[in-house]
PyMOL Python script that loads the backbone (N, CA, C, O; Angstrom):
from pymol import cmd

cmd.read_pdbstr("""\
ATOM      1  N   UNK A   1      -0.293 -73.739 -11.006  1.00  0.00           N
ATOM      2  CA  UNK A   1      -1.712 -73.476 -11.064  1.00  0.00           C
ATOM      3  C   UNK A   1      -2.042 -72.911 -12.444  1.00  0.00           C
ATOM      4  O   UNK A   1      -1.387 -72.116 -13.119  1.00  0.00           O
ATOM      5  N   UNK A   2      -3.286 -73.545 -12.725  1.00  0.00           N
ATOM      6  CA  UNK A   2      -3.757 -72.893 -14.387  1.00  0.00           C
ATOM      7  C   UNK A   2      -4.551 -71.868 -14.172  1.00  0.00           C
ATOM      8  O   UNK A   2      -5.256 -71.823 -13.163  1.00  0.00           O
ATOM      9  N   UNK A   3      -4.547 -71.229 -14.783  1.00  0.00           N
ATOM     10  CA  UNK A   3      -5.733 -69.648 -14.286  1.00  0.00           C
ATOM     11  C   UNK A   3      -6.897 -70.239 -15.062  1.00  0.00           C
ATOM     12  O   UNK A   3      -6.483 -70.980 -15.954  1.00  0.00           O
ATOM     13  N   UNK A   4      -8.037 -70.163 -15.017  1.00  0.00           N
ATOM     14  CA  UNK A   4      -9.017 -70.351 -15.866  1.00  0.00           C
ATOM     15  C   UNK A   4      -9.935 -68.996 -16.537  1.00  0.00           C
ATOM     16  O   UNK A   4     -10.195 -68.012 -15.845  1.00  0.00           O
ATOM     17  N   UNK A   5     -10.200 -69.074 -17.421  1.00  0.00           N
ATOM     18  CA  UNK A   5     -10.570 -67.559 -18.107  1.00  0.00           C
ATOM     19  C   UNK A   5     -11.602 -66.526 -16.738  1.00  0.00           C
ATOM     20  O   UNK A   5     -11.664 -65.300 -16.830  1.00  0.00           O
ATOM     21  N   UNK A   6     -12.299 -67.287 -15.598  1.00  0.00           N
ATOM     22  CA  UNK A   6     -13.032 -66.488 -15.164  1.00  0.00           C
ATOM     23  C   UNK A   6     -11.472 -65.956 -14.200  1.00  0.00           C
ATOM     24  O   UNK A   6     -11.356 -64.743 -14.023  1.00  0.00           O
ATOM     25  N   UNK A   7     -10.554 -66.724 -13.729  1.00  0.00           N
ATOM     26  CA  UNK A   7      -9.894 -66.176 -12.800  1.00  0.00           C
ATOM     27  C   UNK A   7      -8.775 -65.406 -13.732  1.00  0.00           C
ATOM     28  O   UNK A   7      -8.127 -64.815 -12.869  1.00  0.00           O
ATOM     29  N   UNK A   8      -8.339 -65.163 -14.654  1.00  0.00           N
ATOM     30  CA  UNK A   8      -7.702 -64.187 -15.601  1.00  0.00           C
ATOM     31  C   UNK A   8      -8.273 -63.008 -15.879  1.00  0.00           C
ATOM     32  O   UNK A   8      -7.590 -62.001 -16.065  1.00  0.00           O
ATOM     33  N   UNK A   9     -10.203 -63.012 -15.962  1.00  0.00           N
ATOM     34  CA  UNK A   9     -10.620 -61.725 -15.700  1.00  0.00           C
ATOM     35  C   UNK A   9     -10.648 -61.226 -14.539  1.00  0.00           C
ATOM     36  O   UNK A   9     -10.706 -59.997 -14.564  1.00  0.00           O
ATOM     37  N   UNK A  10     -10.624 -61.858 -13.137  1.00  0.00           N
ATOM     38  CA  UNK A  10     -10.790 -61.250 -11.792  1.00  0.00           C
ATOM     39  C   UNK A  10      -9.589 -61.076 -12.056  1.00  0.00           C
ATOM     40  O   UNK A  10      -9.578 -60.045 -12.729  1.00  0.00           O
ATOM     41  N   UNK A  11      -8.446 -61.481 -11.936  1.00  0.00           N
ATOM     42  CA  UNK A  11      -7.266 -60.712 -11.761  1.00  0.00           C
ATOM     43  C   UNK A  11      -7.234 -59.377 -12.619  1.00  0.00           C
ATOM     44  O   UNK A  11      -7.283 -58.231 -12.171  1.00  0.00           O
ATOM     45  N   UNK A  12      -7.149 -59.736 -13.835  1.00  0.00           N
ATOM     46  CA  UNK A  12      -7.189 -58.229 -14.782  1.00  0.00           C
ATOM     47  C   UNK A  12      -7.945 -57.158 -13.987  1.00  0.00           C
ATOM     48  O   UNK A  12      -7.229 -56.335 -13.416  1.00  0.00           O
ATOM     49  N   UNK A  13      -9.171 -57.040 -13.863  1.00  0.00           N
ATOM     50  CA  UNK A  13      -9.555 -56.193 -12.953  1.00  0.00           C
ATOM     51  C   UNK A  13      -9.595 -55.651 -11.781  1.00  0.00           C
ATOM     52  O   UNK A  13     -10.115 -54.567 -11.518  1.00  0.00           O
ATOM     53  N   UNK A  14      -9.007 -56.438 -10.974  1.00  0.00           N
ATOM     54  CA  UNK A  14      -8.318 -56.213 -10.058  1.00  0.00           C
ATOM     55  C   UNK A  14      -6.690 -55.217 -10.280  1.00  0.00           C
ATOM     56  O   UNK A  14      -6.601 -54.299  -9.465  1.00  0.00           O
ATOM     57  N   UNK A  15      -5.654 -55.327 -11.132  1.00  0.00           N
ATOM     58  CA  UNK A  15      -4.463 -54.992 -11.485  1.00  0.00           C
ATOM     59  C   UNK A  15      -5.281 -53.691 -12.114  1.00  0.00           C
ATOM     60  O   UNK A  15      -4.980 -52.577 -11.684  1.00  0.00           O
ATOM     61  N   UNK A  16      -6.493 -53.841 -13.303  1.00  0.00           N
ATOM     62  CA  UNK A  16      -6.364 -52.702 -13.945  1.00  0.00           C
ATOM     63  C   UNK A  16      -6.901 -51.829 -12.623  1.00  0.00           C
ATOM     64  O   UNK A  16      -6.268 -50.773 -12.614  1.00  0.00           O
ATOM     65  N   UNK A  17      -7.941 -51.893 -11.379  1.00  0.00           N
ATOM     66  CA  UNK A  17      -8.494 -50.864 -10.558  1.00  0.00           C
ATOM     67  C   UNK A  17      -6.870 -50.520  -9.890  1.00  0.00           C
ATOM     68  O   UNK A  17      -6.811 -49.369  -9.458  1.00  0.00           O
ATOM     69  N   UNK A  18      -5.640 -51.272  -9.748  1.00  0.00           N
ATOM     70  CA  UNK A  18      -4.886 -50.928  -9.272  1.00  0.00           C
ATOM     71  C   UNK A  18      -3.821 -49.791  -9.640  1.00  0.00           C
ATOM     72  O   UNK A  18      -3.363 -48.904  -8.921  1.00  0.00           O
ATOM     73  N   UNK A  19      -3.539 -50.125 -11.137  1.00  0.00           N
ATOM     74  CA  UNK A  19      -3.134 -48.974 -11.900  1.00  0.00           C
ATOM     75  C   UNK A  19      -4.040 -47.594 -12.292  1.00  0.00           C
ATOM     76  O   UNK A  19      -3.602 -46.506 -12.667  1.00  0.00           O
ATOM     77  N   UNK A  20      -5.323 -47.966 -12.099  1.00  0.00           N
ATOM     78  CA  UNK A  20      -6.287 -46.895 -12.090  1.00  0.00           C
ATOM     79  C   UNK A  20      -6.377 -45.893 -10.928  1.00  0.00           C
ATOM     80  O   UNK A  20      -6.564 -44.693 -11.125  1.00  0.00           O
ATOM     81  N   UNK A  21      -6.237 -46.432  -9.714  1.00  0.00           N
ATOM     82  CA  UNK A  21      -6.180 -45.499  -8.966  1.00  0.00           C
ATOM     83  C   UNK A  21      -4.660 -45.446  -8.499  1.00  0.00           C
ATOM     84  O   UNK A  21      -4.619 -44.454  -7.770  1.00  0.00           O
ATOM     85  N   UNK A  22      -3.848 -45.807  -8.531  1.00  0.00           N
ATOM     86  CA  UNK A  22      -2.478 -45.167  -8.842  1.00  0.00           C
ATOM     87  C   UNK A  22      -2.146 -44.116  -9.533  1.00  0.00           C
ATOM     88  O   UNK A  22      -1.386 -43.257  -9.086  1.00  0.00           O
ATOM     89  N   UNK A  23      -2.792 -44.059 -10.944  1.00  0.00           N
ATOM     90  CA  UNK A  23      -2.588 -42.944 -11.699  1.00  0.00           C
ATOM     91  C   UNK A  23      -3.944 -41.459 -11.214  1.00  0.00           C
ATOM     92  O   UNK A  23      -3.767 -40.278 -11.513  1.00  0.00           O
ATOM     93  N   UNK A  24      -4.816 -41.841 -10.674  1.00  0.00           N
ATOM     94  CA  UNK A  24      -5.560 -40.752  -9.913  1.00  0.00           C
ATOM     95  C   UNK A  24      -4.870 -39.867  -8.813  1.00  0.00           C
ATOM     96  O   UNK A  24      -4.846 -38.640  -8.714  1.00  0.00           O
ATOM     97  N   UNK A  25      -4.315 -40.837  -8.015  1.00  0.00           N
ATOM     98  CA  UNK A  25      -3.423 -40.535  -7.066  1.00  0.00           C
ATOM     99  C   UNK A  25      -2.396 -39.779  -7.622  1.00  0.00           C
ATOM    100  O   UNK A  25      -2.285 -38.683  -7.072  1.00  0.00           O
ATOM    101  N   UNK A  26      -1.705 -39.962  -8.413  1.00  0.00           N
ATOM    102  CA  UNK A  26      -0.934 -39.114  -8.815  1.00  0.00           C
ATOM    103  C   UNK A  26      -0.969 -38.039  -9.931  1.00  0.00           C
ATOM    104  O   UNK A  26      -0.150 -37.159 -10.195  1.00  0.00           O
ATOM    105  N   UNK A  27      -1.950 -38.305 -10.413  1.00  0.00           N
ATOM    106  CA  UNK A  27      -2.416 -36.891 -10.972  1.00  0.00           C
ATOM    107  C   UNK A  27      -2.916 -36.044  -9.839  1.00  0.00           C
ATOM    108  O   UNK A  27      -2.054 -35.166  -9.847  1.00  0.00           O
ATOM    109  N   UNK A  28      -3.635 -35.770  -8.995  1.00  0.00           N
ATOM    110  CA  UNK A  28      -3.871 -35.147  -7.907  1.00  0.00           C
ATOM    111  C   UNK A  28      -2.531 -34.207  -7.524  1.00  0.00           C
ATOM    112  O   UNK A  28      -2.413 -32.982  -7.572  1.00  0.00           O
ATOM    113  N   UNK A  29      -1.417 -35.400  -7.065  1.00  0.00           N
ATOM    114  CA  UNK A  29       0.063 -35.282  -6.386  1.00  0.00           C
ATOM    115  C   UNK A  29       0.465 -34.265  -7.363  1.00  0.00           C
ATOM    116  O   UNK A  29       0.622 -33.105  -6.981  1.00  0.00           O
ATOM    117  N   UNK A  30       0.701 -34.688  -8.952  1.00  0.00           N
ATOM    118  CA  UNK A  30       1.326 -33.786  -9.791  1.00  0.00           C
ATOM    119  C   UNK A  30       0.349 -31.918  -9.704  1.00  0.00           C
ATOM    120  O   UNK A  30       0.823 -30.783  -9.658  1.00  0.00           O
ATOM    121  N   UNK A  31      -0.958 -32.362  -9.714  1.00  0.00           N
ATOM    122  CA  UNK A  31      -1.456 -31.189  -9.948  1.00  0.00           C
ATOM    123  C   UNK A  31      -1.449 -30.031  -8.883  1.00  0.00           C
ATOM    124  O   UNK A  31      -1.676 -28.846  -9.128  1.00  0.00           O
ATOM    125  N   UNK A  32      -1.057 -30.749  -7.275  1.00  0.00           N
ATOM    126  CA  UNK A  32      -1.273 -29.937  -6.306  1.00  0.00           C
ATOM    127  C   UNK A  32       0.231 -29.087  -6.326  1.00  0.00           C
ATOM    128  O   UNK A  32       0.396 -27.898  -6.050  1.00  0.00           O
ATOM    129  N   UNK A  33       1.239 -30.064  -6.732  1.00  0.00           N
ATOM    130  CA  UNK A  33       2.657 -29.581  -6.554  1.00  0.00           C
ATOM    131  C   UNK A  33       2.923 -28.525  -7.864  1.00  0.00           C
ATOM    132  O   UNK A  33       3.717 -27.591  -7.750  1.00  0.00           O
ATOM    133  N   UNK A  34       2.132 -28.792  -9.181  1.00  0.00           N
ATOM    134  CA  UNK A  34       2.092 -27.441 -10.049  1.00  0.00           C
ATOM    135  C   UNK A  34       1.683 -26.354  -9.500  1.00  0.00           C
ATOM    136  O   UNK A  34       2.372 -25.334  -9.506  1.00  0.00           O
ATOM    137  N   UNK A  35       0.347 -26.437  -8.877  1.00  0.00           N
ATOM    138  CA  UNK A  35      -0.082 -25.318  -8.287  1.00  0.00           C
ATOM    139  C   UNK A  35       0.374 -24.753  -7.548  1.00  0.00           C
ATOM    140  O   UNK A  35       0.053 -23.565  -7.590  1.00  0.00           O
ATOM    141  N   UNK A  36       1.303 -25.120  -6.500  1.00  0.00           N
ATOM    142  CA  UNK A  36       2.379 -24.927  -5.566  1.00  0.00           C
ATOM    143  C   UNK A  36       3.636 -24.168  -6.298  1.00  0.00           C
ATOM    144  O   UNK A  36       4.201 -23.130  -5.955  1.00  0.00           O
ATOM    145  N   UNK A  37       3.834 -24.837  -7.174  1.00  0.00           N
ATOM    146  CA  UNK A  37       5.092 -24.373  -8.048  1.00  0.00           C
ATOM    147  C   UNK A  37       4.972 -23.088  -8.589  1.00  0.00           C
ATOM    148  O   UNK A  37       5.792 -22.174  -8.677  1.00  0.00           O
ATOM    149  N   UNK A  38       3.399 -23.216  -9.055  1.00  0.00           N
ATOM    150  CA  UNK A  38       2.679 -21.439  -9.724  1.00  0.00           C
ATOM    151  C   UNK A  38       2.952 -20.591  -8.994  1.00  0.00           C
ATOM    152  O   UNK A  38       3.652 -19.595  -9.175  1.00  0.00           O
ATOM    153  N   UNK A  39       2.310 -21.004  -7.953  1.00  0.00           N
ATOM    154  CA  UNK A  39       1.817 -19.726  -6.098  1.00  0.00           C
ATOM    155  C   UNK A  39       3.758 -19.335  -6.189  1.00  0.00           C
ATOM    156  O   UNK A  39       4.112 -18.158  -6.261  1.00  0.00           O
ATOM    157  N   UNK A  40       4.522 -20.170  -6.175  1.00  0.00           N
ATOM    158  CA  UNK A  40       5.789 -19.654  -5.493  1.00  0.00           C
ATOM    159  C   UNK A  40       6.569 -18.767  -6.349  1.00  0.00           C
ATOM    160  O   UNK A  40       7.320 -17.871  -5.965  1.00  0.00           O
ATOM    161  N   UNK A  41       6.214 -19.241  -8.003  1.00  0.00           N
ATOM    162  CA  UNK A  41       7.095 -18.849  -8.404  1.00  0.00           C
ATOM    163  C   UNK A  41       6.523 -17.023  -8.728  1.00  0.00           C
ATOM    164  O   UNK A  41       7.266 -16.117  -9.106  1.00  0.00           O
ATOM    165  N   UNK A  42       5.234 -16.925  -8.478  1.00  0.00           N
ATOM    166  CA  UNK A  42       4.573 -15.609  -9.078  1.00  0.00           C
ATOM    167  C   UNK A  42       5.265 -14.812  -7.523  1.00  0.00           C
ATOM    168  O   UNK A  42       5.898 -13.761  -7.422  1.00  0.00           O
ATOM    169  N   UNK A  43       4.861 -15.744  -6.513  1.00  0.00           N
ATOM    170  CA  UNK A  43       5.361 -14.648  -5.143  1.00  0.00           C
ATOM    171  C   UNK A  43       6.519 -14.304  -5.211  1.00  0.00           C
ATOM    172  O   UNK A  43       6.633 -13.237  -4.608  1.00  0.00           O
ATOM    173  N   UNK A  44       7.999 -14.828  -5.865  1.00  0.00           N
ATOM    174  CA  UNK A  44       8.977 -14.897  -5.768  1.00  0.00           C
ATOM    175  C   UNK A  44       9.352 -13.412  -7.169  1.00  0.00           C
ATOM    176  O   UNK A  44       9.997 -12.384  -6.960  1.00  0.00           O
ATOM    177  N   UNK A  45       8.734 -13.806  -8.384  1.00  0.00           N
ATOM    178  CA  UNK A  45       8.585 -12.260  -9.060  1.00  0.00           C
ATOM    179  C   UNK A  45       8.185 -11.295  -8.758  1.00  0.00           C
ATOM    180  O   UNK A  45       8.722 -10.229  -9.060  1.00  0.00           O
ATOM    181  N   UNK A  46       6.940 -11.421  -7.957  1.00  0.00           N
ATOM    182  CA  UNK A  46       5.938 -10.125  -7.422  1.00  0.00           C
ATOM    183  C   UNK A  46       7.380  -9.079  -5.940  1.00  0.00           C
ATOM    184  O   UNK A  46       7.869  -7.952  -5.868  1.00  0.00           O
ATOM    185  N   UNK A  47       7.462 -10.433  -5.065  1.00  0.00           N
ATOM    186  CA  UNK A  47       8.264  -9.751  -3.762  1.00  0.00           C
ATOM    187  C   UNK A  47       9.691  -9.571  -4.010  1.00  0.00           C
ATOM    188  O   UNK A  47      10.211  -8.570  -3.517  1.00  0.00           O
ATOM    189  N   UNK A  48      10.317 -10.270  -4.606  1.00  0.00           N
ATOM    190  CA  UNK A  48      11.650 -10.068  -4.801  1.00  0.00           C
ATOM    191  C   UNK A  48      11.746  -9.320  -6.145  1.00  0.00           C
ATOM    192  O   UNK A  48      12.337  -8.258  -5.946  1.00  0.00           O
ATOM    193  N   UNK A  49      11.347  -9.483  -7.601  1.00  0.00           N
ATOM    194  CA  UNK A  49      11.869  -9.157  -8.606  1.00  0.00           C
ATOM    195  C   UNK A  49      10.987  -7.581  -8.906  1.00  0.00           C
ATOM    196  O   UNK A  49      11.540  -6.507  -9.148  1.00  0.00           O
ATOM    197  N   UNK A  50       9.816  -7.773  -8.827  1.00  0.00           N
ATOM    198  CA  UNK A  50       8.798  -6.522  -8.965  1.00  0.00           C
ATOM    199  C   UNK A  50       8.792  -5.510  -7.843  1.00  0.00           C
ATOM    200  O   UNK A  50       9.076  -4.413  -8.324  1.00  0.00           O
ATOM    201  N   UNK A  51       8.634  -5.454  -6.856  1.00  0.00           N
ATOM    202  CA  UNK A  51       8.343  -4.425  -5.610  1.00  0.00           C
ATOM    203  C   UNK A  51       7.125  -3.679  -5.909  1.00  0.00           C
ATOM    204  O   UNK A  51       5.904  -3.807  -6.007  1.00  0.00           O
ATOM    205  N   UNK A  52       8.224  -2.701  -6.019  1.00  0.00           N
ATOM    206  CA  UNK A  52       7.333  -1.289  -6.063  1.00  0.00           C
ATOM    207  C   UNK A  52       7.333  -0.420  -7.826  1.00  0.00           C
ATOM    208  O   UNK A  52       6.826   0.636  -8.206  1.00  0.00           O
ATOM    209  N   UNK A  53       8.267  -1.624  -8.635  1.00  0.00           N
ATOM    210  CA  UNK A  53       8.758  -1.394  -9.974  1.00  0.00           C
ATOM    211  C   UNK A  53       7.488  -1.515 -10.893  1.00  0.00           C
ATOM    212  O   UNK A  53       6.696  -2.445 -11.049  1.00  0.00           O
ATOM    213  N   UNK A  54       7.595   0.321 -11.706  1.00  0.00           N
ATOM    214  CA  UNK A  54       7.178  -0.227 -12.908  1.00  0.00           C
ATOM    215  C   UNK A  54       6.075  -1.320 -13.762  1.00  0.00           C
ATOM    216  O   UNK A  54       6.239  -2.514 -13.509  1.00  0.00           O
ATOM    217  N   UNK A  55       5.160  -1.018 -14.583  1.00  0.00           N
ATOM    218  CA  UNK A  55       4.616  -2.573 -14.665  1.00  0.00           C
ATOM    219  C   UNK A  55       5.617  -2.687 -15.985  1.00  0.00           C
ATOM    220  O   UNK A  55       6.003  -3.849 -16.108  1.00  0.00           O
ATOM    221  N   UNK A  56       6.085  -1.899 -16.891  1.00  0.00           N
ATOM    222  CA  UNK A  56       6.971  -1.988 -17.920  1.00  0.00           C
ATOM    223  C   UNK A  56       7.935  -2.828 -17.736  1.00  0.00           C
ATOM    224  O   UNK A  56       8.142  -3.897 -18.311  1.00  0.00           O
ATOM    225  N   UNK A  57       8.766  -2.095 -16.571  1.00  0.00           N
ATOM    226  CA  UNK A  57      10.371  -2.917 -16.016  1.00  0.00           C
ATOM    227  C   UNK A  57      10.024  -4.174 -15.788  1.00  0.00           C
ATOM    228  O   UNK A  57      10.836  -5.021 -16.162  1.00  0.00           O
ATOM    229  N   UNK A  58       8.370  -4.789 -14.928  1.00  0.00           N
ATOM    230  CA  UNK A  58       8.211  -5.598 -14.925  1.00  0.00           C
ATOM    231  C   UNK A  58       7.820  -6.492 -16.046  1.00  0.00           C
ATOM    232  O   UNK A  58       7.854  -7.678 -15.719  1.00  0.00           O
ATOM    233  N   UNK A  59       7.456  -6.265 -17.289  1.00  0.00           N
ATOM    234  CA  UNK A  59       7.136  -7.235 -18.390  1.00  0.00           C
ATOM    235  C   UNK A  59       8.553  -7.524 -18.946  1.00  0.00           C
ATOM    236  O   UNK A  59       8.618  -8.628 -19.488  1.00  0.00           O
ATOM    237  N   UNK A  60       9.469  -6.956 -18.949  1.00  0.00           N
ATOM    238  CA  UNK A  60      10.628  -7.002 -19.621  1.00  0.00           C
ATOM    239  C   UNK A  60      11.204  -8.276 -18.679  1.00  0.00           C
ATOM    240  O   UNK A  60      11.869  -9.162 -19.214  1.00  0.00           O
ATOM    241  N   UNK A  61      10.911  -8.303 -17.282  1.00  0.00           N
ATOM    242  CA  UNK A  61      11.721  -9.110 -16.672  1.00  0.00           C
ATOM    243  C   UNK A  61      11.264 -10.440 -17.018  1.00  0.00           C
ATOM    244  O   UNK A  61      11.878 -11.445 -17.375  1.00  0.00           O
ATOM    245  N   UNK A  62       9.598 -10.115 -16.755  1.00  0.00           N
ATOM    246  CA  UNK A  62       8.754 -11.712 -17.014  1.00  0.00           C
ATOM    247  C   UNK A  62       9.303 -12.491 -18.456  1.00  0.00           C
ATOM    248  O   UNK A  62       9.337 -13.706 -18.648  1.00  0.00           O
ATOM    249  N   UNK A  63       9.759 -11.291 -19.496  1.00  0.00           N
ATOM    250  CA  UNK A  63       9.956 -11.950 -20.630  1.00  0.00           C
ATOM    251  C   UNK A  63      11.352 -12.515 -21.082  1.00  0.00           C
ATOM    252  O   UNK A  63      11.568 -13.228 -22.062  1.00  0.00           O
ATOM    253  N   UNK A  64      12.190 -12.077 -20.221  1.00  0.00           N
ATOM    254  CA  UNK A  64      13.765 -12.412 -19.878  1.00  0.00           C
ATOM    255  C   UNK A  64      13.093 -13.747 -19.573  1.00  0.00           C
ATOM    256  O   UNK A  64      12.917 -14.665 -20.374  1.00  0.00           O
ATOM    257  N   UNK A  65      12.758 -13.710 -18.328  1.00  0.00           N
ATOM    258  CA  UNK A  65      12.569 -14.782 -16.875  1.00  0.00           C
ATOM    259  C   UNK A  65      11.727 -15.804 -18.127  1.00  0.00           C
ATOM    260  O   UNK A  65      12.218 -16.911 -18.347  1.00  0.00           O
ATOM    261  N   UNK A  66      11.154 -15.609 -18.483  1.00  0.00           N
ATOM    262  CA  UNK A  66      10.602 -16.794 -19.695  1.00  0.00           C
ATOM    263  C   UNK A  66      11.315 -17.445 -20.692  1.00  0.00           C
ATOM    264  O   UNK A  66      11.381 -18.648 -20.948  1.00  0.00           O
ATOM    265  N   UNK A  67      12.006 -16.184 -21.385  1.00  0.00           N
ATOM    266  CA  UNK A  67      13.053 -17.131 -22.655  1.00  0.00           C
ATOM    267  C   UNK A  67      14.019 -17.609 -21.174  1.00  0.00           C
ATOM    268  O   UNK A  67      15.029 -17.050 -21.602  1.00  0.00           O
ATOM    269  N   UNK A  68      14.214 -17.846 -20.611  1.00  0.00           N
ATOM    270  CA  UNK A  68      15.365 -18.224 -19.663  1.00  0.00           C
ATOM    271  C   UNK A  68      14.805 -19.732 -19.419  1.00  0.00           C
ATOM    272  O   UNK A  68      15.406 -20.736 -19.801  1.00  0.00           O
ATOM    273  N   UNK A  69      13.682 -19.739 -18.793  1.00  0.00           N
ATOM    274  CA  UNK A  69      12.803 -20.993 -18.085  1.00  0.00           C
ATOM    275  C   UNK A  69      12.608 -22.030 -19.259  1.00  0.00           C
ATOM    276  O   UNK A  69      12.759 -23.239 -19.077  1.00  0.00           O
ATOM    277  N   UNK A  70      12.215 -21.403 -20.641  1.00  0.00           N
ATOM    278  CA  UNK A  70      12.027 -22.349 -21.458  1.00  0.00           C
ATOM    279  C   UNK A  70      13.245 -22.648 -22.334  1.00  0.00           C
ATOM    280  O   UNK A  70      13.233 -23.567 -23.153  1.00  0.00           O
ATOM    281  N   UNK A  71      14.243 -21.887 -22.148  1.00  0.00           N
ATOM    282  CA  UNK A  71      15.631 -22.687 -22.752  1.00  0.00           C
ATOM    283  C   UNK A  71      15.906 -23.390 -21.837  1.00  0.00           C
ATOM    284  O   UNK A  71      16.569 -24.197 -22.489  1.00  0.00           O
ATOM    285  N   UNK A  72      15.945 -23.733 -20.918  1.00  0.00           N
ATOM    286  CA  UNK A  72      16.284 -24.767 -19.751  1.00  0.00           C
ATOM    287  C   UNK A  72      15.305 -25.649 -19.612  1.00  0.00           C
ATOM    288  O   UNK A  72      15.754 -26.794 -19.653  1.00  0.00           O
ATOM    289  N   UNK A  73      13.884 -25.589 -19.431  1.00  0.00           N
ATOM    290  CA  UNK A  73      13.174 -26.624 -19.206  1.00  0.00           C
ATOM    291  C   UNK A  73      11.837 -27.189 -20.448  1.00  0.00           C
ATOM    292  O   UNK A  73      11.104 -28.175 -20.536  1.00  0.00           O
ATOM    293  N   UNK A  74      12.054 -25.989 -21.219  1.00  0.00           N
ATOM    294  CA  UNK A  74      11.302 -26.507 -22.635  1.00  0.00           C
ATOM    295  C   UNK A  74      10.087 -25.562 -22.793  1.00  0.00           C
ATOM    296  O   UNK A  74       9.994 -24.536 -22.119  1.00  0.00           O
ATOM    297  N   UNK A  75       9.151 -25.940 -23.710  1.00  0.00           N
ATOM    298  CA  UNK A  75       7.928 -25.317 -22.962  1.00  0.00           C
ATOM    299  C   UNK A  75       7.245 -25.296 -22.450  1.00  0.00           C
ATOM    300  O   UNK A  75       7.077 -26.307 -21.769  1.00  0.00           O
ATOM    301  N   UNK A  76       5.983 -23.871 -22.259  1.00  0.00           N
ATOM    302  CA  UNK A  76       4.792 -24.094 -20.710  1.00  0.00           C
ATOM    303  C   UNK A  76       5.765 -23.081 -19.707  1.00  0.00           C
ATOM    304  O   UNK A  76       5.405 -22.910 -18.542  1.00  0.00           O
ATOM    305  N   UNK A  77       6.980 -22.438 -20.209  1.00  0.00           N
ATOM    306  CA  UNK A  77       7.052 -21.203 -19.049  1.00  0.00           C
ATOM    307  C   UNK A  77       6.934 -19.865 -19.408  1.00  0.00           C
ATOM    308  O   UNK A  77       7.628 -18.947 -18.970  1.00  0.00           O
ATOM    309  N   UNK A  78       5.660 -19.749 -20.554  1.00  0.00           N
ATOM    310  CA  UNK A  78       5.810 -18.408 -21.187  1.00  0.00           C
ATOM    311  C   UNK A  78       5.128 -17.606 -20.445  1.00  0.00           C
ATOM    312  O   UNK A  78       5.065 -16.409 -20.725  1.00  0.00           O
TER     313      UNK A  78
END
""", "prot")
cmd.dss("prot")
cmd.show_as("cartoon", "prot")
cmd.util.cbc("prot")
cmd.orient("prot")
């Protein structure tokens, strides 16, 4: 079958609405699971690493706990 220029644009637009909302979809996915990732990782400093400690003891840790996160995963964990 020959495509003819009108059926090469219905397809294109069709494929591009397909990759278009593919990538919506997953920006959503990525952004809900950051936010998720935020919430856990602050509860996980606040209840386990912070308590009842210090806000001092606590900056020292956040700033350990940071050069740590971004030698391992790069930056964006300061």
């Amino acid at each position: 079958m020959i495509f003819k220029p009108q059926n090469t644009n219905i397809l294109f637009s069709e494929i591009k609405q397909l990759i278009d909302e593919a990538r919506q979809t997953i920006a959503v996915v990525v952004n809900a699971e950051t936010t998720k990732l935020y919430w856990n990782i602050g509860e996980r400093i606040n209840k386990d690493i912070l308590k009842d400690k210090r806000a001092e003891y606590g900056k020292e840790i956040i700033k350990s706990l940071s050069r740590n996160l971004t030698e391992e995963f790069g930056k964006g964990w300061s």
